[in-house]
C-alpha positions in Angstrom: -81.7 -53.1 -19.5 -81.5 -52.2 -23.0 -79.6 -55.2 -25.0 -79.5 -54.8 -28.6 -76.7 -58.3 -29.1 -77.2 -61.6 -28.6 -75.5 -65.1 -29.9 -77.7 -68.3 -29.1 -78.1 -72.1 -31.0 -81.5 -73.0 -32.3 -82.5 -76.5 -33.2 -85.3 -77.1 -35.3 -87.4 -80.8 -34.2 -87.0 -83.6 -36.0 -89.2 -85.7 -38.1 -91.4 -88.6 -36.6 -89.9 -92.2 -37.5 -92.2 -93.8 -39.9 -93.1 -97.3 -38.7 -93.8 -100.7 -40.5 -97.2 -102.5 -39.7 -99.5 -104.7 -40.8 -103.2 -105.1 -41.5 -104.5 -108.3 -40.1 -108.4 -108.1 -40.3 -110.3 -111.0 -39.6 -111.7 -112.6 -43.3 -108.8 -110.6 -44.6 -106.4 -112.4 -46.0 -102.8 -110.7 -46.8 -103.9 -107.1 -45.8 -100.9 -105.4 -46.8 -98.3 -102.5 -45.5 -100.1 -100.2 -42.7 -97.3 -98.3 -41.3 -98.2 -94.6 -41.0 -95.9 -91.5 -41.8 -94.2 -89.4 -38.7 -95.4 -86.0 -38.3 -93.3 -83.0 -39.2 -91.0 -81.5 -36.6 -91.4 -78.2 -35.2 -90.2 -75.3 -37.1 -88.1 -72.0 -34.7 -89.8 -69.1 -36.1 -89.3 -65.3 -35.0 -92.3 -63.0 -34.6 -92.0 -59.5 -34.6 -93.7 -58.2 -31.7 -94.8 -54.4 -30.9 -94.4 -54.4 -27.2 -90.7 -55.6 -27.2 -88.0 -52.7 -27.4 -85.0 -55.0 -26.2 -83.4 -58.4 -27.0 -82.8 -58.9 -23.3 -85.7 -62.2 -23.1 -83.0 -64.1 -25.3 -80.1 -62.7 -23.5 -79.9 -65.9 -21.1 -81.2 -69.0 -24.2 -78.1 -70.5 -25.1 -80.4 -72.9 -26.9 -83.7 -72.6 -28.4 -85.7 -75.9 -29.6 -88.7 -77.3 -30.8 -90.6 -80.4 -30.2 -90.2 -83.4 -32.5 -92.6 -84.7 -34.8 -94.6 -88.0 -33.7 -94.0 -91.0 -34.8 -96.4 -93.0 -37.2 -99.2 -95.3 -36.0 -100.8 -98.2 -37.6 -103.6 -98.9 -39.8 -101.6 -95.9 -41.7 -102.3 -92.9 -39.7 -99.7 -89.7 -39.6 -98.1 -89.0 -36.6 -99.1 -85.7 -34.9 -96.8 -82.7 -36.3 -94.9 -80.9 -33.8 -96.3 -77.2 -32.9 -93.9 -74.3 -34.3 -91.7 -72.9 -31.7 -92.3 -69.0 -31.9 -90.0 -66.8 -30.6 -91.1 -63.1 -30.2 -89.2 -59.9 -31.6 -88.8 -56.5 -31.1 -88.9 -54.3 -34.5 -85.5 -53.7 -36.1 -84.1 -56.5 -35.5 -81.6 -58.5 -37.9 -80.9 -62.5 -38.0 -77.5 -63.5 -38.9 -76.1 -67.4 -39.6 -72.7 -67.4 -37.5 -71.5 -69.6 -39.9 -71.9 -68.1 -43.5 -72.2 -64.7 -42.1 -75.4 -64.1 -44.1 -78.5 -63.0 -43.1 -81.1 -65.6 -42.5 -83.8 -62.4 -41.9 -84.0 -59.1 -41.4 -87.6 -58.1 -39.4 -89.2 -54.7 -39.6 -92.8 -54.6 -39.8 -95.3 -55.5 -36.5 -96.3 -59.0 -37.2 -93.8 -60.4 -39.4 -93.1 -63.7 -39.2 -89.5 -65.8 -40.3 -88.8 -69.4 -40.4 -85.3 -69.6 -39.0 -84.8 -73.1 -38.3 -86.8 -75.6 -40.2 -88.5 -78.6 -38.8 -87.4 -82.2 -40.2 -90.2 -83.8 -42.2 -92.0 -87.1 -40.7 -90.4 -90.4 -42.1 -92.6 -92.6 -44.4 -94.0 -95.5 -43.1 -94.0 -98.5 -45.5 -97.6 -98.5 -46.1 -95.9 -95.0 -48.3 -93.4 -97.8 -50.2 -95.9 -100.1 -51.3 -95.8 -100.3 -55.3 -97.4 -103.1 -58.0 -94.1 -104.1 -57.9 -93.5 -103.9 -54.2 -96.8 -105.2 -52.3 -95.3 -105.9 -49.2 -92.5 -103.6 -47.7 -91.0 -104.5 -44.5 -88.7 -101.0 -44.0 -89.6 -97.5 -43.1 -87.6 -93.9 -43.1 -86.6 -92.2 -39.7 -87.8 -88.9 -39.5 -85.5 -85.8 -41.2 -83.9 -84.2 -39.0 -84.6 -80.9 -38.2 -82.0 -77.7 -39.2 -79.5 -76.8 -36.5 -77.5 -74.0 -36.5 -75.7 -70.8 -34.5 -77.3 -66.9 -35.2 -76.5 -63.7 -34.0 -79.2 -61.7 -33.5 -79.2 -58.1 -33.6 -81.3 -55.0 -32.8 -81.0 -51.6 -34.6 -83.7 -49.1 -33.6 -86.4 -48.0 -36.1 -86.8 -44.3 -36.4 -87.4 -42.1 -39.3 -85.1 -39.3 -37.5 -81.7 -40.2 -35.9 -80.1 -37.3 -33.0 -76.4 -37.8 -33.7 -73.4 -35.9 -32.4 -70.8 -35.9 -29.8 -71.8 -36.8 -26.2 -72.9 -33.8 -24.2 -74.3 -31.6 -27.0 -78.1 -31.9 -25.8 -79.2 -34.4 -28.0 -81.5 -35.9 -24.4 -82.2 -32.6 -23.7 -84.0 -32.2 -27.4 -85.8 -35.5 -27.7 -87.3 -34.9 -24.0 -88.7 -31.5 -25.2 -90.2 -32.6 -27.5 -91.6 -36.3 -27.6 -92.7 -37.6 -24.0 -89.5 -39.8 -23.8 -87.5 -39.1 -20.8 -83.8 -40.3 -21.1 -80.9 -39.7 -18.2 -79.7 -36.3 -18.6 -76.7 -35.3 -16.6 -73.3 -33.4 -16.8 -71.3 -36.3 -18.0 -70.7 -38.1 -21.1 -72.3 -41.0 -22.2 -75.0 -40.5 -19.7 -76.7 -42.0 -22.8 -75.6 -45.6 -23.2 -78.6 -46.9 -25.5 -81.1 -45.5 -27.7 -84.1 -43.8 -26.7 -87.2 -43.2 -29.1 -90.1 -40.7 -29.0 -92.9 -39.9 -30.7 -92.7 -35.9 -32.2 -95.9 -34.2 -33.1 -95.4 -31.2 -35.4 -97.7 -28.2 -34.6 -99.4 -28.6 -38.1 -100.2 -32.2 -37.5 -97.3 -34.2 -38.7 -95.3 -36.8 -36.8 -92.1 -38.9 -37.1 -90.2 -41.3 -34.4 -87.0 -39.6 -33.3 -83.9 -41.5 -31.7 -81.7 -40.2 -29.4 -79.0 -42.2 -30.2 -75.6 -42.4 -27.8 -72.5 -40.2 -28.2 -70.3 -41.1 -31.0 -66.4 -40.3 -30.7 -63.5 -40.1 -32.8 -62.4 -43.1 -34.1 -66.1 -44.5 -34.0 -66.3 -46.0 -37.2 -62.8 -48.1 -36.9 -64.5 -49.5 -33.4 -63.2 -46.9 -30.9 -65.4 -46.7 -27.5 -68.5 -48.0 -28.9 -68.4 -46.9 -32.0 -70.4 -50.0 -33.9 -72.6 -50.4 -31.0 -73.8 -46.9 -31.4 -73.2 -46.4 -35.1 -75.6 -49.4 -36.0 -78.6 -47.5 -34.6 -78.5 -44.8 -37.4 -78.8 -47.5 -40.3 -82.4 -47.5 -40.4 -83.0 -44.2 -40.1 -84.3 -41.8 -42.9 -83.1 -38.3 -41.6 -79.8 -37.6 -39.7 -80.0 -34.2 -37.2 -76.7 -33.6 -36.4 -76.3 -31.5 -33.2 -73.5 -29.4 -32.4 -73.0 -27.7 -29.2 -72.8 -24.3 -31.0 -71.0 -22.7 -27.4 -68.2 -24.4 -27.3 -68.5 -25.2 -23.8 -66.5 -28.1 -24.1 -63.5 -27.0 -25.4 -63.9 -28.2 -28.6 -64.4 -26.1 -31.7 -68.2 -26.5 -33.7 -66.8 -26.9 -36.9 -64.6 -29.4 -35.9 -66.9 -31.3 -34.3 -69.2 -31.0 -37.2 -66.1 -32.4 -39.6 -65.5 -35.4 -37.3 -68.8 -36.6 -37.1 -68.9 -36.5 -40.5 -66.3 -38.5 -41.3 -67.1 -41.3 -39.0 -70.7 -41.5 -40.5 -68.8 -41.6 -44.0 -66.6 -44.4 -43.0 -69.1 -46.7 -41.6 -69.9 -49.4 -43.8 -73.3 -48.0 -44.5 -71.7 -44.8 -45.8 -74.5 -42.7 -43.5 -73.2 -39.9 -45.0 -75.5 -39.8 -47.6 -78.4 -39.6 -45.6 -80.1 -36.1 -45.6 -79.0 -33.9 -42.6 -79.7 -30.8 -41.0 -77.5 -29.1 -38.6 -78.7 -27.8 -35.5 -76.7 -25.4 -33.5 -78.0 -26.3 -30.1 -77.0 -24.5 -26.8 -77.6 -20.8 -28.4 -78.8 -19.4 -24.9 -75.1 -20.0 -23.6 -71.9 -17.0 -24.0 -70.1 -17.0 -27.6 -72.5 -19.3 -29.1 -73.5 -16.6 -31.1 -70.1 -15.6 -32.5 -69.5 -19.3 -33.0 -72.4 -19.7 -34.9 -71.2 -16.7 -37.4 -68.0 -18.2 -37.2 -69.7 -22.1 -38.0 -71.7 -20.3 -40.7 -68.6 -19.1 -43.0 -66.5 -22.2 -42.3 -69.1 -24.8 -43.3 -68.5 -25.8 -46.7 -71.9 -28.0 -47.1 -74.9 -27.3 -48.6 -76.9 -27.8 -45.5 -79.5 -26.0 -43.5 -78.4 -24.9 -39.9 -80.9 -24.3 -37.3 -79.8 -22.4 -34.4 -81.7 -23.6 -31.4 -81.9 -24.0 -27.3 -83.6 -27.2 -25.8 -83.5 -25.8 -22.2 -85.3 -22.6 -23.2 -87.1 -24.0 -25.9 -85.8 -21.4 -28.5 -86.6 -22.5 -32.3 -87.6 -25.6 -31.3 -91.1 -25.7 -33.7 -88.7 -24.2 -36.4 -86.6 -26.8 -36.3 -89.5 -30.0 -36.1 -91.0 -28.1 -39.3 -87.5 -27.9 -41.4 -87.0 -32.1 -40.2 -90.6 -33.3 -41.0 -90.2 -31.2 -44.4 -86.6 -33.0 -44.9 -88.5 -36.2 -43.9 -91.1 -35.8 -46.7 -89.0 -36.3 -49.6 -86.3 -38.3 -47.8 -86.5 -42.2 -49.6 -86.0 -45.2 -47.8 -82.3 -46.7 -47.8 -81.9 -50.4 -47.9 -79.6 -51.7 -45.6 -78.2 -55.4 -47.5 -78.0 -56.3 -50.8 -79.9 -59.1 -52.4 -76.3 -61.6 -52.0 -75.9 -60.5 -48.3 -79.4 -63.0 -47.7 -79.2 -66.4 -47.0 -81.2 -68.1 -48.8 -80.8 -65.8 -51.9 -77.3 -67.2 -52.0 -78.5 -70.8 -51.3 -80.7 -70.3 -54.5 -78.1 -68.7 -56.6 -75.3 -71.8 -55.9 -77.8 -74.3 -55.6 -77.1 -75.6 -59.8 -73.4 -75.3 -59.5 -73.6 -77.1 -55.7 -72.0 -81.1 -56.2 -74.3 -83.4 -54.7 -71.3 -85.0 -53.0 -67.9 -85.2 -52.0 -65.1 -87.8 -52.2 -62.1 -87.4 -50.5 -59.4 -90.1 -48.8 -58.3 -89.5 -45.5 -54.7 -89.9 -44.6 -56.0 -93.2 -42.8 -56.7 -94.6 -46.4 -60.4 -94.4 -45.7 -62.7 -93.1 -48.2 -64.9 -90.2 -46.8 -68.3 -89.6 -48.4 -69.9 -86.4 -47.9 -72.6 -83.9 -49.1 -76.6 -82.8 -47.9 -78.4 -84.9 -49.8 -76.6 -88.2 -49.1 -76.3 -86.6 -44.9 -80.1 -86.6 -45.4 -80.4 -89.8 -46.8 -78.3 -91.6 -44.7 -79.7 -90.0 -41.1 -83.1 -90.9 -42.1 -82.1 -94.6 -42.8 -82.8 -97.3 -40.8 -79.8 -99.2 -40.4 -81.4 -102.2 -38.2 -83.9 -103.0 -41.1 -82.2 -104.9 -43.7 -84.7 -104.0 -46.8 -83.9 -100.3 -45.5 -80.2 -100.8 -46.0 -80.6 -102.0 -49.5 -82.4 -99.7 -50.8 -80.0 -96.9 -48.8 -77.3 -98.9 -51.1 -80.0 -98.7 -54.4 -80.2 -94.7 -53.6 -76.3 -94.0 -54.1 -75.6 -96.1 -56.7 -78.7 -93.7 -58.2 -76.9 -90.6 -57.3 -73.8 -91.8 -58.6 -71.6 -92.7 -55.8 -70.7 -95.8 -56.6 -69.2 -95.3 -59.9 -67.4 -92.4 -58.5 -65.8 -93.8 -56.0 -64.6 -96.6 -58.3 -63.4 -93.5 -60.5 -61.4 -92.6 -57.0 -59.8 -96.0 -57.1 -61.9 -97.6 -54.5 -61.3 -101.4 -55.0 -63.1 -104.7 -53.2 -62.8 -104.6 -49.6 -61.6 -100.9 -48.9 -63.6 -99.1 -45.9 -65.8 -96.3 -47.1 -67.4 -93.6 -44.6 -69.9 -91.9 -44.2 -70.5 -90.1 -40.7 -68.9 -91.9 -38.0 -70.1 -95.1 -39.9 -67.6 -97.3 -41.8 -69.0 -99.7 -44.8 -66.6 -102.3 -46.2 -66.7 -101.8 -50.3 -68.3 -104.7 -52.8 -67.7 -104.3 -56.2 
């Protein structure tokens, strides 16, 4: 089952909880901190993997998760980091937050690796606290927690040369006679419902992957049928072949055809259009496919080479491989986002002009504090440790928060939240 769309949660692992400890030697008198740090969490990382043509192994993960990081130990040993969570790839295929929209990463060569979800760092133990000042700490940090988040993952096929056309024109036919793939051929349409790819060697030694990619119909572009299923297949590829059933046999005119294919490739969002094409007038052994072709000839208005062929027979069919491996030679490679369309590109580029926090009141009078950093902070607080609460209160008075939320009109004894939790306000 080919599957090329898939929506799943990942969650990265947390960080280990650093501990507090002590060293009590014997003849050693006040041995100090000893806590050890928490080991990293896992990290969910993608993999691209040659032997995978399908997203269908992540079709039934809702979730995907990693292990969390262990905790610290005593006489100040780390906790034991938690083993990446690698999640294997087939080439082509696209990561996408569901939140922002933007691509988190988009995979294309065997062996590339992604980090998609970050593991949480280890918490610091207090043996990591101890200063001249501060000999003795009694609190810890909990470990980070690990990044969360929805992604829609999707495939588009990697071929240099991409069959397109409406159903039934032979496009199956072609990539069968000459590449050893062998898709469904029958007397229907969309006997081809996903894309099928095949390795063409050129008489004079040259070879390219060809797709065979399903029907596209009228209307394709706007979403009609399966238009962006089938439409998103031809991003990636270098060289368009558009075949037109030269014969007519359906009713349909050639130029016509040729027009409306066209103009859905020009109205997708990756304006195909501009992709080098060549025409091939397949189905030349049938009655009027000659005239048609005269006909096709004095009507088309392009600058494009037509190649008048017959996959059953096998008519032209070297002429044509030698006119598309030629076209495929000096054809350039297209990129498919810009720079602002990547995640963490547009992370990077907000990050200075990004507040470090929020204030806002909600209608229950209560003041709301929000923002990553203080999130962070506070989720890796221990709140039953009272050293650890002061210095939680030390670090946003650092950042500013208190004298904000003074600016806010935050007097003695108001409640101030942050998460579920609700702190009662001394000036």
């Amino acid at each position: 089952m080919f599957i090329d769309e898939v929506t799943i949660k990942v969650k990265a692992g947390n960080g280990g909880d650093g501990i507090v400890a002590w060293r009590r030697e014997y003849k050693v008198d006040k041995g100090g901190s000893f806590g050890g740090n928490g080991g990293h969490g896992g990290s969910i990382i993608f993999k691209v993997d040659s032997g995978l043509s399908t997203l269908l192994d992540l079709r039934y993960q809702k979730h995907i998760k990693a292990k969390h990081g262990e905790k610290g130990k005593t006489k100040n040993q780390h906790g034991k980091n938690a083993q990446d969570k690698v999640v294997k790839v087939p080439q082509g295929t696209t990561v996408y937050d569901v939140e922002t929209g933007l691509i988190i990463a988009d995979l294309v060569e065997i062996g590339q690796e992604a980090v998609i979800a970050k593991g949480g760092r280890g918490g610091r133990g207090n043996a990591s606290f101890t200063t001249s000042k501060v000999v003795a700490p009694d609190f810890c940090e909990l470990g980070e927690p690990g990044e969360e988040r929805e992604i829609k993952i999707i495939l588009k096929v990697l071929a240099d040369v991409g069959l397109v056309g409406f159903p039934s024109v032979g496009k199956s036919t072609i990539i069968s006679s000459v590449s050893a793939a062998r898709p469904k051929i029958a007397s229907y349409h969309f006997t081809t419902l996903a894309p099928n790819l095949g390795v063409v060697s050129v008489p004079d030694g040259r070879s390219f992957v060809m797709a065979d990619l399903p029907g596209i119909i009228e209307g394709a572009s706007s979403g009609a049928g399966l238009g962006f299923q089938f439409l998103k297949h031809i991003e990636r590829t270098r060289v368009i072949v558009h075949v037109v059933d030269m014969s007519g046999s359906e009713g349909r005119e050639p130029i016509d055809d040729y027009h409306k294919i066209n103009r859905e490739l020009k109205n997708y969002k990756m304006n195909l259009i501009k992709r080098p094409q060549i025409i091939v007038a397949n189905k030349m052994d049938l009655p009027n496919a000659k005239e048609n072709l005269v006909k096709f000839k004095k009507e088309l208005q392009d600058d494009i080479e037509v190649v008048a062929i017959s996959a059953v027979t096998r008519k032209n069919l070297n002429e044509m491989l030698y006119k598309v491996a030629d076209l495929l030679e000096n054809a350039s490679y297209f990129p498919l986002y810009e720079e602002d369309e990547f995640l963490e590109n547009k992370i990077y580029e907000l990050e200075e002009d990004k507040p470090k926090f929020e204030i806002h009141q909600d209608p229950d009078g209560v003041y709301v504090v929000t923002g990553e950093i203080i999130e962070r902070m506070f989720k890796m607080t221990n709140f039953q440790q009272h050293e650890s609460v002061r210095r939680f209160s030390r670090m946003l008075r650092k950042y500013g928060v208190d004298h904000a939320l003074r600016e806010k009109g935050v007097k003695d004894g108001d409640i101030v939240r942050i998460f579920e939790y609700e702190f009662e306000f001394l000036d």
